[in-house]
C-alpha positions as CSV (number, residue, x, y, z in Angstrom):
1,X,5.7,-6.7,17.4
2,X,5.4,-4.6,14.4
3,X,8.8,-3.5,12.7
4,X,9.8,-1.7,9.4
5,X,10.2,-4.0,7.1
6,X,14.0,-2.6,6.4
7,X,15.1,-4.2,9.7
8,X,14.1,-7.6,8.9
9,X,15.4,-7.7,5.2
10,X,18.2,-6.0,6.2
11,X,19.0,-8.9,8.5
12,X,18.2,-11.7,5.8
13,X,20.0,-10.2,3.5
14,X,23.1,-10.1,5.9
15,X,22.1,-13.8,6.7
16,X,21.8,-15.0,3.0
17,X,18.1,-16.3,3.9
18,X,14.4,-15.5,3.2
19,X,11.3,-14.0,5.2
20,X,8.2,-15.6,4.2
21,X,5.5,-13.0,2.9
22,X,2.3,-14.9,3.9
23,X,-1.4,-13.2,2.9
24,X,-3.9,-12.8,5.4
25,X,-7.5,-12.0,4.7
26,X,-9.0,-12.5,8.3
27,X,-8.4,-13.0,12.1
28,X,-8.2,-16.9,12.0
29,X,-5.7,-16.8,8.8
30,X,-3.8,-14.1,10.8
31,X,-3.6,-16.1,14.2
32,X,-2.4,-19.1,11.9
33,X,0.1,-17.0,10.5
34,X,1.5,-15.4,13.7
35,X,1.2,-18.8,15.9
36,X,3.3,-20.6,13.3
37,X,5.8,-17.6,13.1
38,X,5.9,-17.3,17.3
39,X,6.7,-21.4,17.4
40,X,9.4,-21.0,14.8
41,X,10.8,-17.6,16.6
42,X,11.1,-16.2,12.9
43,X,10.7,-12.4,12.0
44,X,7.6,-12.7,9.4
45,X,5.4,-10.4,6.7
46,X,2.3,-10.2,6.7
47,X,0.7,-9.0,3.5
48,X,-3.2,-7.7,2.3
49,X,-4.1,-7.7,-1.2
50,X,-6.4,-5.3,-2.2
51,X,-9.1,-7.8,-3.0
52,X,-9.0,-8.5,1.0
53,X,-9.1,-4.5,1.8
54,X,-12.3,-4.8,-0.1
55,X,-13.5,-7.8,1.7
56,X,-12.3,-7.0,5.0
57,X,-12.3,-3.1,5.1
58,X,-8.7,-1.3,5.6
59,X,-9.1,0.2,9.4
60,X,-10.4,-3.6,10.1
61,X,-7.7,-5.6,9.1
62,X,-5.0,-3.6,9.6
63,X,-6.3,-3.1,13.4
64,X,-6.4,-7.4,13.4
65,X,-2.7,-7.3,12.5
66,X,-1.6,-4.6,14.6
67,X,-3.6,-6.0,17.5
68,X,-2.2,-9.7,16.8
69,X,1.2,-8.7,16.0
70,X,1.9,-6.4,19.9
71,X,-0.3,-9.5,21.7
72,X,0.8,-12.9,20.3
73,X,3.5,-11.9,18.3
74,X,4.9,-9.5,20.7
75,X,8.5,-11.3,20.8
76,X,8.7,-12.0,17.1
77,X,9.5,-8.9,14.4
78,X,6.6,-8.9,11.9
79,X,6.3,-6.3,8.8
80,X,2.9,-4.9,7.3
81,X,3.1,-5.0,3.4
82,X,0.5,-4.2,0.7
83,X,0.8,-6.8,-1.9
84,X,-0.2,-6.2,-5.5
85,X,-1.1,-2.7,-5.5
86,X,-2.8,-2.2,-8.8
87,X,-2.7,2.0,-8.5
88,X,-1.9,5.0,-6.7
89,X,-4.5,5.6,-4.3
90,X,-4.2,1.8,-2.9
91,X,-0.7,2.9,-2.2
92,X,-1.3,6.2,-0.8
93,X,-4.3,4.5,1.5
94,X,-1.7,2.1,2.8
95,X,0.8,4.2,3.6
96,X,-1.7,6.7,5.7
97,X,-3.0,3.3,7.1
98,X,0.6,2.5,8.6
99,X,2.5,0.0,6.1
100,X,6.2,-0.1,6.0
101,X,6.4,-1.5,2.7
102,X,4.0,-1.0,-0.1
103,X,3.9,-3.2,-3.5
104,X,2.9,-1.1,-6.5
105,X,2.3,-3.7,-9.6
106,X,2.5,-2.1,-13.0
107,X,3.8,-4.9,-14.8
108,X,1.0,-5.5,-17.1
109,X,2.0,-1.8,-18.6
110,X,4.6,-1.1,-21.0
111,X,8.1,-0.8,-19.9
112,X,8.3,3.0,-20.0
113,X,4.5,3.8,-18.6
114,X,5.6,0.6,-15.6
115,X,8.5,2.8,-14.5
116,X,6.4,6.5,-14.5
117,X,3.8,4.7,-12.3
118,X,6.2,2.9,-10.2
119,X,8.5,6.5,-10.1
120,X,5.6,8.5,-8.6
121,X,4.7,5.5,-5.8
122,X,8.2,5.0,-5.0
123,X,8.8,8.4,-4.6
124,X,5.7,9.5,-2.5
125,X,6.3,6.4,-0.3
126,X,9.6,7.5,0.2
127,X,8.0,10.4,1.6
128,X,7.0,8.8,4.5
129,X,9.8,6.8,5.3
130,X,8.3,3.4,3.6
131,X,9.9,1.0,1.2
132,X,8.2,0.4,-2.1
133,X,8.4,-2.9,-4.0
134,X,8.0,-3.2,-8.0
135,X,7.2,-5.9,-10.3
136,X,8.8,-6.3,-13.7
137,X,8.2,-9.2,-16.1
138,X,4.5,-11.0,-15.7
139,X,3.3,-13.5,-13.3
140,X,0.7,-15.8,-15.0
141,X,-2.2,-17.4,-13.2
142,X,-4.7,-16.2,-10.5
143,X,-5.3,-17.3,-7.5
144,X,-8.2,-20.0,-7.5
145,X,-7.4,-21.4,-11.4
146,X,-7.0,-24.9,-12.2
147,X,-6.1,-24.8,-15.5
148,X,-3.4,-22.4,-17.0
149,X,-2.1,-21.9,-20.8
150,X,1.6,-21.1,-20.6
151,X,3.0,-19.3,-23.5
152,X,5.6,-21.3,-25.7
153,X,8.1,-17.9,-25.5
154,X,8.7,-17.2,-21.9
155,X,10.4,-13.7,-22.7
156,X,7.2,-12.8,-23.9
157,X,6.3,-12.8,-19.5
158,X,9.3,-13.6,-17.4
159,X,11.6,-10.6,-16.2
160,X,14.5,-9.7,-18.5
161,X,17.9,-9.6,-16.7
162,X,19.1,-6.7,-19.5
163,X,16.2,-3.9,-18.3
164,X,16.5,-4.5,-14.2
165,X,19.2,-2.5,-13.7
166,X,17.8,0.1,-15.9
167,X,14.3,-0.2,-13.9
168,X,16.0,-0.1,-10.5
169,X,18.2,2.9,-11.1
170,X,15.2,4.9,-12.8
171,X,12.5,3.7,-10.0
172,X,14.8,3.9,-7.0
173,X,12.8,1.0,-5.6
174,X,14.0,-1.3,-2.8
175,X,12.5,-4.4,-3.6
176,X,12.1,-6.3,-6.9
177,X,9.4,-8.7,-7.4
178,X,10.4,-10.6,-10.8
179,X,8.6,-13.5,-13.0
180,X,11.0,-16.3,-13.4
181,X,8.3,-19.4,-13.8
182,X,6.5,-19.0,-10.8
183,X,2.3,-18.7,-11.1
184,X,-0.1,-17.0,-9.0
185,X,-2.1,-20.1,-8.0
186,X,-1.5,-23.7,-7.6
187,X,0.1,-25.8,-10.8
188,X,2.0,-28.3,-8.8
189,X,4.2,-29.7,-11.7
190,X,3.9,-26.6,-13.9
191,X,6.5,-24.2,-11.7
192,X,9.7,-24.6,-12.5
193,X,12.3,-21.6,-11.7
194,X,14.4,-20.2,-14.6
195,X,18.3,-20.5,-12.4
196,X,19.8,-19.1,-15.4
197,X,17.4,-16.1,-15.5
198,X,17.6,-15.8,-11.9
199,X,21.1,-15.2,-11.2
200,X,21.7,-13.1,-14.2
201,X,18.6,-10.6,-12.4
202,X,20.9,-11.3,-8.8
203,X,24.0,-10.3,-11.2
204,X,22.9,-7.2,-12.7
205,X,21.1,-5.6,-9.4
206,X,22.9,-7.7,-6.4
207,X,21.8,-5.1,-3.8
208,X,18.3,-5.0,-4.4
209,X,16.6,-7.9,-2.4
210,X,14.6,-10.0,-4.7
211,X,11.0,-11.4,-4.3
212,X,9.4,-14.4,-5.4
213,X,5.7,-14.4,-5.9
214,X,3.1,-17.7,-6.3
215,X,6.0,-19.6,-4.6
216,X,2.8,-22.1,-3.5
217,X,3.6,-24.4,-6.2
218,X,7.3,-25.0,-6.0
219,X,9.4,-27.6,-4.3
220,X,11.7,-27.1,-1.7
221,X,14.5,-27.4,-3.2
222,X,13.5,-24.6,-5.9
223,X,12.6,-22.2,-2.8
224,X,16.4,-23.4,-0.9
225,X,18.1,-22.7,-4.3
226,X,16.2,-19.1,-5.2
227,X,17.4,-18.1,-2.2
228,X,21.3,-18.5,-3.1
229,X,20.6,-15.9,-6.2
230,X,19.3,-13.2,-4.1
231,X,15.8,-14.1,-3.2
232,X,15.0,-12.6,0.3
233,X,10.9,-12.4,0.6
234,X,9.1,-15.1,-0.9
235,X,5.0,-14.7,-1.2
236,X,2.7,-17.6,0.0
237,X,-0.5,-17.2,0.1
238,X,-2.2,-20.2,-1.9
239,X,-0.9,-22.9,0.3
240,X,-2.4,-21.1,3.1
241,X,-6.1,-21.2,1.7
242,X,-5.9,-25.0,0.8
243,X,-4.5,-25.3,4.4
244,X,-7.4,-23.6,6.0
245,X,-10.3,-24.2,3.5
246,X,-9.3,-28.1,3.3
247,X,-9.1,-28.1,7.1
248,X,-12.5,-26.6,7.4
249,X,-14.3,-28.9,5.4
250,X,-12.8,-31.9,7.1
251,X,-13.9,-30.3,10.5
252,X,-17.5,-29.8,9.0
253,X,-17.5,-33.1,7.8
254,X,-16.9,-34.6,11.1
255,X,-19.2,-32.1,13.2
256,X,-22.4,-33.4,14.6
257,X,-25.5,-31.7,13.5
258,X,-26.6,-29.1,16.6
259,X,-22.8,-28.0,17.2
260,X,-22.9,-24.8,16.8
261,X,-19.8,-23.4,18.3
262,X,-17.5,-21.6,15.0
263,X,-14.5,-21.3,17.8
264,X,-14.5,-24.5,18.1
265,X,-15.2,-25.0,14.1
266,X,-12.3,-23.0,13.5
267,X,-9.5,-23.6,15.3
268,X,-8.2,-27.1,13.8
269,X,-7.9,-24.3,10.5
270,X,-5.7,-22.2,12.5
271,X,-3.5,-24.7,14.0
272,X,-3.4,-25.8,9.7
273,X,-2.3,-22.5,9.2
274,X,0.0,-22.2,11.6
275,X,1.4,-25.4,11.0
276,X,2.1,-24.9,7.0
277,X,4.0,-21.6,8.2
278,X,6.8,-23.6,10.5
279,X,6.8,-25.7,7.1
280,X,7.7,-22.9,4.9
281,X,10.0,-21.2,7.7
282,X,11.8,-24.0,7.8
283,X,13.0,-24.0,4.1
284,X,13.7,-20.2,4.3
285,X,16.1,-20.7,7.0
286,X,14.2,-17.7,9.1
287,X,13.6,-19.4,12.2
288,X,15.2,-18.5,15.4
289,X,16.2,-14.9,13.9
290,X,12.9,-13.1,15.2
């Protein structure tokens, strides 16, 4: 059933574990995503990006997760979260559309100009009862990229420990995504969480639940140890596409010309889906807390 997102971070922050923040883009991803979250009895996110709002439309998939989340996941606690809101009006839309939590992402801005933009979303979501996550420091890549430079300085992206408790206090926000050597994408081998960096953030602003984005790429002993320095949402969304797309082409691969039934093309992609989300549950330690 759909909750505020308060009630379940609340709880893992109580709990000293994470709630996985998995993107959805249609209604096979999403049934992956809640299937996985029901067999795992683990209180879940689900996130849009604006790219999906454009793809999908914003009354469609937010009726596919409502409708999803008070049929299948009916006995499970599941939160509605923009991700990556790059302005204003995708956070106003979202709020109006029924999101408890809304991500406004001015990091690419200058630290001043970052906070003014992230002030006036926080405050108007605030308005309406909804929590508002910023993003300080830069996360490199994109999702889809194969290939990724990574700068020889990492202050010159990763969040700096001295400014978060200056940015929360001047924001008011109640979630902090931060850069700490995660990537938007999949760089297997490239990913490697700054500890030190980490728990200096954890240090400075220990009340403010953390977030961890392009988490796709890490091992699970990075994700188990984040979670010790204050990490409470972590983002996946990547390894949900290679789960599905990978599936899919498999299926199609083994499909006799003249079938022509996409239920029936489909569904080993869900069960993919939903599978990789008991995976990830299971290293945030979320499952049986629905």
């Amino acid at each position: 059933m759909l909750v505020h997102i308060k009630t379940i971070i609340n709880k893992a922050q109580k709990g000293n574990y994470a709630i996985g923040a998995f993107n959805t883009s249609n209604l096979e991803v999403t049934l992956g995503i809640i299937r996985g979250a029901v067999n795992k009895k683990s209180p879940i996110i689900i996130q849009v990006s604006e790219s999906t709002i454009k793809y999908a439309g914003l009354k469609t998939i937010v009726s596919i997760i409502q409708s999803l989340a008070n049929t299948e996941g009916k006995n499970i606690s599941i939160a509605l979260h923009l991700d990556h809101g790059k302005s204003f009006r995708s956070v106003s839309e979202c709020i109006r559309a029924g999101f408890s939590s809304v991500h406004i992402d001015a990091s690419d801005l200058p630290f001043e100009e970052n906070i003014a933009l992230t002030k006036q979303a926080v405050d108007y979501a605030h308005r309406y009862g909804v929590w508002a996550q910023a993003e300080l420091g830069s996360m490199l890549g994109k999702e889809g990229m194969t290939e990724l430079e990574i700068p020889d300085d990492p202050n010159t992206f990763m969040t700096d420990p001295a400014k978060v408790k200056e940015f929360v206090k001047r924001t008011n926000v109640d979630t902090l995504a931060v850069s700490v050597g995660t990537m938007h994408g999949y760089f297997k081998g490239k990913e490697k969480i700054d500890f030190p960096r980490l728990e200096k953030i954890n240090q400075a602003i220990p009340k403010i639940p953390l977030v961890l984005h392009g988490a796709s790429g890490l091992i699970n002993n990075d994700l188990s140890q984040s979670i010790k320095f204050g990490v409470r949402i972590i983002n996946i969304d990547t390894d949900l596409r290679i789960a599905f797309t990978e599936t899919l082409r498999q299926t199609l691969k083994n499909t006799p010309l003249g079938f022509y039934d996409p239920r029936k093309i489909l569904l080993p992609s869900i069960e993919e889906v939903a599978k990789k989300v008991e995976e990830e549950i299971e290293v945030f330690g979320s499952g049986d807390k629905k």
